[in-house]
N, C-alpha and C positions, 0 to 999 in steps of 0.2 A: 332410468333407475326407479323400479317400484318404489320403494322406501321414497323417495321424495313426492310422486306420484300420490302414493294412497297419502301423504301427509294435507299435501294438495287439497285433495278432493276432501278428506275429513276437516280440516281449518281454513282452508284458502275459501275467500268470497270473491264473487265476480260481480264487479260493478260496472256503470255505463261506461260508454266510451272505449270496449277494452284493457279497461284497469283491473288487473287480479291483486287482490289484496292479500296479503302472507305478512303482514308485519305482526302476526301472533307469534312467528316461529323462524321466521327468516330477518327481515331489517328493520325490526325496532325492536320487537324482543325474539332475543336468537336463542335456538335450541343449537348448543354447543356440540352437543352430541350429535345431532342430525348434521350437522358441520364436520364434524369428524368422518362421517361417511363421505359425503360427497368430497371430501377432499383424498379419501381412497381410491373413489371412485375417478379421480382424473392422473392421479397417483399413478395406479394400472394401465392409463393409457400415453401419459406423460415421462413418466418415471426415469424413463431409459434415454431421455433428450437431455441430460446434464444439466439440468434448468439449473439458472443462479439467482435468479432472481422474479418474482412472482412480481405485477404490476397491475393496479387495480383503482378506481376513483374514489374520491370521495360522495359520499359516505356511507353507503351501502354495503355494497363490496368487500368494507374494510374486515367486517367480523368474521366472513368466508374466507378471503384472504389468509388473515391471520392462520388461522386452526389450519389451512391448506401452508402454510410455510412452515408448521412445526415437520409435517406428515415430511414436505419436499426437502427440510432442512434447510433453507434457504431465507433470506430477508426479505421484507415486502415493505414494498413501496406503493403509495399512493399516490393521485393527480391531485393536487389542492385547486379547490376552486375560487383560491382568492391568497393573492398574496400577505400576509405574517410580517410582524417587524421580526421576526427569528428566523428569515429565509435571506439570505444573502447571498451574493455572489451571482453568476447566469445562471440560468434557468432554461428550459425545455417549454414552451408553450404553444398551446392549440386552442380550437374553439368547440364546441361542445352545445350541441342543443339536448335539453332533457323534454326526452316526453311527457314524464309526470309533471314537472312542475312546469313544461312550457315555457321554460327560460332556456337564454343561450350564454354559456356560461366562455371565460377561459378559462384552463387552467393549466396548471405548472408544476413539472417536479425540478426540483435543484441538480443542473447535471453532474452536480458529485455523487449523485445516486442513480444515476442509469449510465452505464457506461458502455464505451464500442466492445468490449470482450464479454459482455450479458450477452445470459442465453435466458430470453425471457416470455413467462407464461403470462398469461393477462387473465384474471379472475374477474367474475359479476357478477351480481344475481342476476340479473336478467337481460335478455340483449331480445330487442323488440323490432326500430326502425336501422340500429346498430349505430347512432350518433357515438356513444360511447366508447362504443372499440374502434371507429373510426379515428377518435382522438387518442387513445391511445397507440393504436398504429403509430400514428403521425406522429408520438412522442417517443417509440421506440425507433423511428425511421433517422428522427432528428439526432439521435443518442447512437448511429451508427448500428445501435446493438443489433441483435437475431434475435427475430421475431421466433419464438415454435408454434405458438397455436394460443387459444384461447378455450378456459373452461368456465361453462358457465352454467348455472342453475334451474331457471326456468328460461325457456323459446319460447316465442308466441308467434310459431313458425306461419300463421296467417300473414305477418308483417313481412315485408322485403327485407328487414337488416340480415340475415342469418344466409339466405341465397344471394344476396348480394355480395359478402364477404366473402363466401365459400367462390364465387366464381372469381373473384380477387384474387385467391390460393389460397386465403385464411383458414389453415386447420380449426374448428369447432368442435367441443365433444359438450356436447347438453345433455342435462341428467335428467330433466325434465321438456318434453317439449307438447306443445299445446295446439292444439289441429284448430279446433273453434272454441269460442266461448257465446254463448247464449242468452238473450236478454232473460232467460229466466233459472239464471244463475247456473245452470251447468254446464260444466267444458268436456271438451274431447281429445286424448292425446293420441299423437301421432303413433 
C-alpha cells in the first residue's frame, strides 16, 4: 500500500537492531485516518470471508484493530498480557515472546469472547520474527474458532516470521513490507 509506504519513509526512523520506529503515526500516536485506510485495505481483501470477529494483542494493535472492526462491522478482541481482577471465569492462554521489549509474555482472552463459530481475522502492526501471530494462532486454535488470515501493517520481510507462517497456510496480506533497512537510516520495500 503506497499510502503507508510514503508515510513510512517521510515519519518512520530506522534504528539499530532493526527497530523501525512509526510511533509518530502508527502505535503511540495514531493517525486515525491512516487507520481508516489500511483497514480498507484488508476490507477488500478480507471482506467476502464472513469475519466475526477481528483478534489482535495488546497494545499496539489495539488502535488498528479498532478503526478495522467499524470498516468489518465486527467486535474485536484483544490478548491481555496480564491477568485483571475484572477477567473471570477460563480463559484461552499462550506464551508470547516480544521482540521489542525482549520479554516473553502470557497472555489470555476470556473464552466468552472467541468462540468455536468465529470466523476470525488477527490484526497488528507489525509481524517481524511472528512470535505474535503465533500466539494468536494458538489462541484461535484453542477457541476451536476458523482461522481466515491475518492483516498486518508493516513486514520486515528480512525476518523469518511472515515465510514461516505463510508455509504453515497462514493467509498474510501486509500493507507495507520492508526488503532491508540500513544502518544509515534508509529502507527498502519489497
Amino acid at each position: 500500500m503506497r499510502l503507508l509506504e510514503e508515510r513510512i519513509r517521510r515519519d518512520g526512523k530506522v534504528r539499530p537492531g532493526g527497530v523501525l520506529k512509526v510511533d509518530s503515526f502508527l502505535n503511540h500516536q495514531m493517525d486515525v485516518r491512516l487507520f481508516m485506510e489500511l483497514a480498507r485495505a484488508w476490507h477488500a481483501v478480507f471482506g467476502s470471508e464472513n469475519v466475526t470477529k477481528l483478534l489482535t494483542i495488546e497494545a499496539s494493535g489495539i488502535g488498528i484493530a479498532c478503526v478495522a472492526g467499524l470498516v468489518f462491522d465486527c467486535p474485536v478482541v484483544f490478548a491481555k498480557k496480564s491477568k485483571t481482577l475484572n477477567i473471570d471465569g477460563s480463559l484461552y492462554r499462550t506464551t508470547v515472546e516480544s521482540y521489542t521489549h525482549g520479554n516473553i509474555y502470557d497472555v489470555i482472552v476470556s473464552r466468552d469472547y472467541l468462540l468455536p463459530e468465529d470466523r476470525v481475522l488477527l490484526i497488528d502492526d507489525f509481524l517481524a520474527n511472528g512470535a505474535a501471530l503465533d500466539g494468536l494462532c494458538d489462541l484461535v486454535r484453542q477457541a476451536g474458532a476458523t482461522l481466515i488470515g491475518a492483516g498486518i501493517a508493516v513486514e520486515k520481510c528480512f525476518q523469518p516470521g511472515g515465510e514461516r507462517l505463510r508455509a504453515r497456510g497462514l493467509r498474510i496480506e501486509s500493507l507495507a513490507k520492508i526488503r532491508a533497512m540500513h544502518d544509515d537510516g534508509t529502507l527498502e520495500f519489497c
